[in-house]
N, C-alpha and C positions, 0 to 999 in steps of 0.2 A: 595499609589496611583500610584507611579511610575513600578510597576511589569507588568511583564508581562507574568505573571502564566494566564494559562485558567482559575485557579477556584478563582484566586482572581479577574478577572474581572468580573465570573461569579456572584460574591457573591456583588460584587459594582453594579454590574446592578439590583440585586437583593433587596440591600437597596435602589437604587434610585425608583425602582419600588412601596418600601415601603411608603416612602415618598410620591410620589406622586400620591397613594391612598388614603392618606390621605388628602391632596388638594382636592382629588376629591369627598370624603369623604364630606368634610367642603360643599364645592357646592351642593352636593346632599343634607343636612341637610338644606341647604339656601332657594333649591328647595320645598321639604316636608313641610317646615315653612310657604312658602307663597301659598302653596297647601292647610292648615290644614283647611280652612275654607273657606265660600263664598268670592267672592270679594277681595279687594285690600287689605291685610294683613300688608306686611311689605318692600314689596318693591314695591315703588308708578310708579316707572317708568317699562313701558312695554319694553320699548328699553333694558334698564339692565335687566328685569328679561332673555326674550331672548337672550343675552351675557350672561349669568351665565349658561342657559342653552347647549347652545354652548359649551364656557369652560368646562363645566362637560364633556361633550362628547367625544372633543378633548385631555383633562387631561388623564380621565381614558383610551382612547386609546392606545393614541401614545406615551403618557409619562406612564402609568403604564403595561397594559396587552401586547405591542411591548416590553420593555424592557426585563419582566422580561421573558416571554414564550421564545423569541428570544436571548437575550443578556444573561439570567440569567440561565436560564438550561438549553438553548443551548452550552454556554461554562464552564459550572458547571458540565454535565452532559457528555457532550459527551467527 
């Protein structure tokens, strides 16, 4: 963790980016759950399902597809 090789930061941006596609993963799965059917499913509160919503958004953004496009093969690659 302490180098400061390009491609080993590339490759840490790259696992953080893993990770947190998979956060956003879980969210989306949460999302689809309380989609599968008419009505109020499994999450009773509209407030939270809208934050889980959000969260999904801002996850896969700026913690997975910034990371890895910018951080991960930007210093992997070039």
């Amino acid at each position: 963790f302490l180098s400061s090789n390009a491609k080993d930061i590339g490759v840490l941006y790259l696992i953080y980016a893993l990770f947190s596609g998979l956060v956003g993963t879980a969210f989306s799965v949460l999302i689809r759950l309380e989609l599968s059917g008419p009505g109020v499913q499994f999450i009773a509160d509209n407030q939270l399902y809208n934050s889980i919503i959000t969260a999904h958004a801002i996850i896969m953004i700026f913690f997975m597809v910034m990371p890895a496009l910018i951080g991960g093969f930007g210093n992997f690659l070039l």
